[in-house]
C-alpha positions as CSV (number, residue, x, y, z in Angstrom):
1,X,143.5,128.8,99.6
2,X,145.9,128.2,102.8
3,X,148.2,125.3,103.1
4,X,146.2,122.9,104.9
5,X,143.4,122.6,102.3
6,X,146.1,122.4,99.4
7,X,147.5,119.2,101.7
8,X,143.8,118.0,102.0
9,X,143.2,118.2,98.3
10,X,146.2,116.4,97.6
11,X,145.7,114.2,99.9
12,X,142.0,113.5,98.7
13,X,143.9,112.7,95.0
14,X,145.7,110.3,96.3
15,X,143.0,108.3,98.7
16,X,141.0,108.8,95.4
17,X,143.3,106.1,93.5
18,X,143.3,103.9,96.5
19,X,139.8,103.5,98.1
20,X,138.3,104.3,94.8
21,X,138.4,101.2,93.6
22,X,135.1,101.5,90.7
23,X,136.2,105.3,89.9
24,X,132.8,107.0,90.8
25,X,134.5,110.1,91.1
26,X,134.9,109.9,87.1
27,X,131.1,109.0,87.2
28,X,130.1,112.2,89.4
29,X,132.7,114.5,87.1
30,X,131.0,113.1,84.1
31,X,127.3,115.0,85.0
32,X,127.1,117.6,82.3
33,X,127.8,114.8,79.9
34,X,124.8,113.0,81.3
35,X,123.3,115.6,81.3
36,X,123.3,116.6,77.8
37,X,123.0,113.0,76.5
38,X,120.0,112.5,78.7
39,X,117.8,115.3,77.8
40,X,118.8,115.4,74.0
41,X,117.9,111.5,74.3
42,X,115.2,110.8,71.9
43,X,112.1,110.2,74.3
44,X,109.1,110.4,71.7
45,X,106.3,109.4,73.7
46,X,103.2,111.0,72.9
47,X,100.5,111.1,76.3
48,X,96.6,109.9,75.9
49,X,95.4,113.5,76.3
50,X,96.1,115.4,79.7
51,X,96.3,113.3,82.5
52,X,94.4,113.7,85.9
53,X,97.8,113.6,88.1
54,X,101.1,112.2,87.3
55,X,102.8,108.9,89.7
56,X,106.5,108.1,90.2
57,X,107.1,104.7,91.5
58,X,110.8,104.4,92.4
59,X,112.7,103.6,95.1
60,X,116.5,104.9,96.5
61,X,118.7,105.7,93.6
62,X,115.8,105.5,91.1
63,X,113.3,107.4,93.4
64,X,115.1,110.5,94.1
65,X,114.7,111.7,90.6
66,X,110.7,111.7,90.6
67,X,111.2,113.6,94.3
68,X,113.3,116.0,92.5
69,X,111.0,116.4,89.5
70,X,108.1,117.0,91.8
71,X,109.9,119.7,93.5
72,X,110.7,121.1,90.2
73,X,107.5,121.0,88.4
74,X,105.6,122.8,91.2
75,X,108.0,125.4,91.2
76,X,108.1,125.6,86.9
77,X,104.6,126.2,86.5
78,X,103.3,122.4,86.2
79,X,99.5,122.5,86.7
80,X,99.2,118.5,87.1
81,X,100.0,117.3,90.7
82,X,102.8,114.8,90.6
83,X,103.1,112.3,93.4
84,X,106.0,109.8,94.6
85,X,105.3,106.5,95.6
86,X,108.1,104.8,97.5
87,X,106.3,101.5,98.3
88,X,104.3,98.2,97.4
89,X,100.9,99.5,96.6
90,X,99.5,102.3,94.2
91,X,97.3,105.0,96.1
92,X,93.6,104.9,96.2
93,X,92.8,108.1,94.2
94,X,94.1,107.7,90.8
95,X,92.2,107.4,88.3
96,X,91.9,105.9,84.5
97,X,93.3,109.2,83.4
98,X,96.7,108.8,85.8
99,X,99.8,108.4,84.3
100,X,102.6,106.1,86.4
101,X,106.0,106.4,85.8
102,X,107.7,103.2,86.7
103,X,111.4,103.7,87.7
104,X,113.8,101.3,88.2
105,X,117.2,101.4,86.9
106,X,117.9,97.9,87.4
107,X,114.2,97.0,86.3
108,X,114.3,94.3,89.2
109,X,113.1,96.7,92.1
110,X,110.6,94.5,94.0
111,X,108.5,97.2,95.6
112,X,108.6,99.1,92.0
113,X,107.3,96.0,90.0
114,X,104.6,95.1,92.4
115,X,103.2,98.6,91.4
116,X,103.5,98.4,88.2
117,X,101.6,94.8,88.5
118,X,98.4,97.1,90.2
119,X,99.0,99.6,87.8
120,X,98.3,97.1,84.9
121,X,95.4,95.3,86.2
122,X,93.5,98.7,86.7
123,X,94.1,99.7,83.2
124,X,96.6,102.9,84.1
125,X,98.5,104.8,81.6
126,X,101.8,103.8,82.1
127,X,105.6,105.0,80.7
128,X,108.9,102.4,82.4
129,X,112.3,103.8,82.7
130,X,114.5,101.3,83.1
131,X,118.0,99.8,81.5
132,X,116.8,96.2,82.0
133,X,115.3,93.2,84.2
134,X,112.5,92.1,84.7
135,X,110.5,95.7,83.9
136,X,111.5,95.5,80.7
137,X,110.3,92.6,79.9
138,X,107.0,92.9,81.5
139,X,106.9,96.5,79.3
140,X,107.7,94.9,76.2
141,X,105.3,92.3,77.1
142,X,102.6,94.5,78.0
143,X,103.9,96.9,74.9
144,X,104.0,100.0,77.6
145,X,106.3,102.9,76.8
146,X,109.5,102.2,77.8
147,X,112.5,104.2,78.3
148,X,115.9,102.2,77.9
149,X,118.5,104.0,80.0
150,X,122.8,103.0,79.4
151,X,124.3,100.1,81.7
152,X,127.2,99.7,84.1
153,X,125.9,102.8,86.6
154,X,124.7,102.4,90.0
155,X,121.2,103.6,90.1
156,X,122.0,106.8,92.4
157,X,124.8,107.7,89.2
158,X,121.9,107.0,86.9
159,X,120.1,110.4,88.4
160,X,120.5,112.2,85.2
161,X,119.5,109.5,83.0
162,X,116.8,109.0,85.5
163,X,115.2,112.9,85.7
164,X,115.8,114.5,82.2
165,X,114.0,111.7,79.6
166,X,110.9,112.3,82.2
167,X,111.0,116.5,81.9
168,X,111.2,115.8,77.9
169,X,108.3,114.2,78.0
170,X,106.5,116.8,79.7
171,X,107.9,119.5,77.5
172,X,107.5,117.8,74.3
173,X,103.4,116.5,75.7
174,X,102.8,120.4,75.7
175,X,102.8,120.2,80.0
176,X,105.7,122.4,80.6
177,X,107.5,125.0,78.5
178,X,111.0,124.1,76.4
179,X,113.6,123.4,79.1
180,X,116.4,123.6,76.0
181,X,117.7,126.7,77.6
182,X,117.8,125.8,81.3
183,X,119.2,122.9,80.4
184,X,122.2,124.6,78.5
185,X,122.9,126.9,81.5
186,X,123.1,124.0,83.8
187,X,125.9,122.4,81.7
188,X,127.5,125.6,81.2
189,X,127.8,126.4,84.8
190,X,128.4,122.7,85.9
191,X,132.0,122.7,83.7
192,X,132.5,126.5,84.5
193,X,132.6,125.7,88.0
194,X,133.5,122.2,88.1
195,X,136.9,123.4,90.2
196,X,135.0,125.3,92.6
197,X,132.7,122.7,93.3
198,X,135.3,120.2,94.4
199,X,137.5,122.8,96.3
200,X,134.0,123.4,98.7
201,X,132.9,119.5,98.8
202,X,136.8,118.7,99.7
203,X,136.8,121.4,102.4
204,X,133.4,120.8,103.7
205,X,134.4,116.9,104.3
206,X,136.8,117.7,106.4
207,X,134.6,119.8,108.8
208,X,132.6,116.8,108.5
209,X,134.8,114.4,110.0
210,X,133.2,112.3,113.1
211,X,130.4,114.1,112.8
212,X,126.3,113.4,111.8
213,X,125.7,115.4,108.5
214,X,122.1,117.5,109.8
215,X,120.6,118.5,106.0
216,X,118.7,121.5,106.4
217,X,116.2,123.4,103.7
218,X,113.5,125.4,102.4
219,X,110.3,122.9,100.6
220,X,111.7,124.2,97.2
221,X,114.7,122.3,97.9
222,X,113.7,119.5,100.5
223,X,114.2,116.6,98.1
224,X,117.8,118.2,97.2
225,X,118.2,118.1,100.7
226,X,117.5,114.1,100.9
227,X,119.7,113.4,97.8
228,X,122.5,114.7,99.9
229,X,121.3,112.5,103.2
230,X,121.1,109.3,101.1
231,X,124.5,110.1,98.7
232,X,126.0,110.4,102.8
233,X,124.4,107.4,104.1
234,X,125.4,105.1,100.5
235,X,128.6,107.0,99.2
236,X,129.8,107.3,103.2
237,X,128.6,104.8,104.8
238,X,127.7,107.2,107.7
239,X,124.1,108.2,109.4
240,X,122.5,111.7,107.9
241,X,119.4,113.3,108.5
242,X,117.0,116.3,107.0
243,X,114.6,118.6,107.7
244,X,112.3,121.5,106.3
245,X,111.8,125.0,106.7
246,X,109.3,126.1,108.2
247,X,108.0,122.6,110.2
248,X,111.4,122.3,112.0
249,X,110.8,125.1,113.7
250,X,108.2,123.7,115.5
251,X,109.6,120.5,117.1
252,X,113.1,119.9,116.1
253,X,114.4,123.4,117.1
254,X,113.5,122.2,120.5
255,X,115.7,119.2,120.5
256,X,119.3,120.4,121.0
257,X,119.2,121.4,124.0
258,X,119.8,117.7,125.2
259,X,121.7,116.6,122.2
260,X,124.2,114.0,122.9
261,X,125.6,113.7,119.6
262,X,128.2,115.7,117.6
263,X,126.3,117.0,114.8
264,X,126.9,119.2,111.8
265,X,124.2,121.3,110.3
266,X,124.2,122.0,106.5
267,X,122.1,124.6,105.6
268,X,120.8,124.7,101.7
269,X,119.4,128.7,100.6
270,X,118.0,129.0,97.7
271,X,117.2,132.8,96.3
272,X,113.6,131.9,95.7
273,X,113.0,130.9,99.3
274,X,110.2,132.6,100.9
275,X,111.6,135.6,102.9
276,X,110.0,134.7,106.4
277,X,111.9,131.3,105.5
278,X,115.2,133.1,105.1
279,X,114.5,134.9,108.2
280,X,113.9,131.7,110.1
281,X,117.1,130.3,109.1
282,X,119.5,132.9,110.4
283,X,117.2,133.1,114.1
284,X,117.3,129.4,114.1
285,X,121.1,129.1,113.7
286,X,121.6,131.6,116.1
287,X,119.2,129.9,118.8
288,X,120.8,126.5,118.2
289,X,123.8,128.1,118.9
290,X,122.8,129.4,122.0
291,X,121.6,126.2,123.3
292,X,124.4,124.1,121.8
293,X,127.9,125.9,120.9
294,X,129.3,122.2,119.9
295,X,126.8,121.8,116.8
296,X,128.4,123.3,114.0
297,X,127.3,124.9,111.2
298,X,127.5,125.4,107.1
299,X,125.5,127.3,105.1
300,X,125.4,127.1,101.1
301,X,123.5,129.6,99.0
302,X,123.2,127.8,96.0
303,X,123.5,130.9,93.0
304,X,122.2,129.7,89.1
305,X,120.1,131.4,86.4
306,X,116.9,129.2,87.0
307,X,116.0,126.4,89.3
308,X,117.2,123.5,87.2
309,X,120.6,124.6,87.4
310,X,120.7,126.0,90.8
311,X,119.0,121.9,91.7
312,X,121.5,120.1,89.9
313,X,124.5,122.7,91.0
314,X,123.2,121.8,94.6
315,X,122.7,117.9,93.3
316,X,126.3,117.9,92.0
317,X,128.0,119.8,95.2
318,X,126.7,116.7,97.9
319,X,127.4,113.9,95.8
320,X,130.7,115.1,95.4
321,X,131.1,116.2,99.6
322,X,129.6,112.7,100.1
323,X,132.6,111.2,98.0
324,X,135.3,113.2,99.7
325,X,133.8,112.3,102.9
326,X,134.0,108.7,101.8
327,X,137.9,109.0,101.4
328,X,138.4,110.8,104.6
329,X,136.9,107.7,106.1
330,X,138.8,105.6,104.0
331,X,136.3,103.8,102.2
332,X,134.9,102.2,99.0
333,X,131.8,104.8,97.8
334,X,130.4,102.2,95.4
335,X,129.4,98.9,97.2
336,X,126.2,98.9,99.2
337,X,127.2,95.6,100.6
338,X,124.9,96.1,103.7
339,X,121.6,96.6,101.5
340,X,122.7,94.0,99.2
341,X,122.3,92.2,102.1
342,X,119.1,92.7,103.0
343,X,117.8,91.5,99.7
344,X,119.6,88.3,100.2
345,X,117.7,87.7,103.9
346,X,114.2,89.5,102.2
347,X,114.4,86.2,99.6
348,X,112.9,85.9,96.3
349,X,109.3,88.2,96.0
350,X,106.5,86.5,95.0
351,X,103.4,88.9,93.6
């Protein structure tokens, strides 16, 4: 470790207890806690038989866990197709036998209620994960299964809370196999390199300075890849964008030739990555190069016993580059005072 890291860590310390001001670092240090207390949650919620395909309604914070169970479950041997839905309406081809998950940590998501109004008035199995609002209500009313998740988070904190109750069910419905064991080698690796973890997100910050985070990946781990854009765009405040091996290779590999901005791309491997993938990674950073010297580059090979902790290593290591960037640019993480914002100006939603 040379001197000028050891002067950015301890400089990151001290912006920590200034700009910090609702202690989400604690939050973010505090994951294989969640963790633990998340999947050993008691979530006894026996399914109406196998269902066609499984739904996640969510949005932002509370959406990112259904993309990153979808990932997951198509990787682990899952044989039900699991969808996202990020928007007002429910998709034309589920059936009686689909099962919505309606996530919203707040339980007043607007876009997220109005599909769990069209999912109750076409007679859909349905499970709500929620700490409050208006969901719960409308699940108690409806006497739907509901899932109460702790207060006082903000719903992109809540990810564990969020993910793990949903994989229970799955395990204990007989859809996947006992995750017991993943789950302990992600906790075990999470606090045996906690230290490393923030040595690597404090060091890639400051390569990050004034410059666009570019979030590059394999499919396995494309919805990793758009945790970290989002934990930029809400922890830092700052622009981030992603792509996926292989389709970037066939129109943004093009664009840099012309590229006017100063961008930095972050490359996510995963061992499990199709080789031709891996191959196409090294030739692409190489090309870009070529075209563009100024873009600069990091790559992360994200190591782990299984998926799940190699996911939620990966999960853990942006939220916490996204909170050291967030001190380098001397701001709050917490408030989303823009998007807060926005609902104000949208006005009440009437279904």
């Amino acid at each position: 470790m040379n001197n000028i890291y050891i002067i950015w860590l301890l400089v990151c310390i001290m912006l920590d207890n200034i700009y910090d001001k609702s202690e989400l670092k604690k939050v973010i240090d505090s994951m294989p806690e969640q963790v633990r207390e998340a999947y050993n949650s008691d979530v006894s919620i026996k399914l109406k038989g196998v269902p066609d395909n499984i739904l996640i309604c969510g949005m932002g914070g509370s959406g990112i866990a259904g993309k990153i169970l979808q990932s997951y479950a198509e990787n682990s041997g899952l044989k039900i197709p699991i969808f996202t839905i990020n928007d007002y309406t429910i998709p034309p081809y589920v059936t009686k036998n689909s099962l919505f998950i309606i996530s919203s940590y707040s339980g007043n998501t607007e876009e997220t209620i109005s599909c769990y109004k069209e999912a109750t008035r076409n007679g859909h199995n349905i499970i709500v994960i929620t700490s409050g609002g208006k969901l719960m209500e409308y699940a108690t009313r409806d006497k739907n299964a509901l899932i109460i998740l702790p207060k006082g988070l903000q719903p992109r904190n809540a990810i564990a809370y969020l993910f793990f109750p949903i994989i229970k069910i799955l395990e204990n419905n007989g859809l996947i196999g006992n995750q017991s064991s993943q789950v302990k080698n992600l906790i075990d690796s999470l606090k045996k390199n906690m230290k490393r973890f923030n040595e690597e997100a404090s060091l890639l910050a400051e390569q990050l300075d004034e410059r666009i985070p570019v979030i590059y990946s394999s499919t396995i781990f494309s919805s990793i890849a758009y945790r970290w854009k989002t934990q930029f765009n809400e922890n830092a405040k700052t622009p981030s964008y992603i792509h996926v091996f292989p389709e970037l290779d066939h129109n943004e590999l093009n664009g840099f030739k012309n590229c006017p901005f100063a961008l930095h791309i972050i490359t996510l491997k995963d061992e499990r990555d199709h080789r031709r993938v891996q191959k196409r990674m090294n030739i692409t950073k190489n090309l870009i190069k070529e075209v563009n010297p100024e873009i600069k580059f990091t790559e992360i090979t994200i190591k782990g016993d299984d998926l799940l902790t190699r996911m939620f290593s990966a999960v853990f290591l942006g939220d916490l580059t996204s909170f050291y960037l967030a001190m380098k640019y001397a701001t709050d993480p917490t408030p989303v005072d823009i998007i807060e914002k926005l609902k104000k100006d949208l006005g009440p939603f009437v279904i």
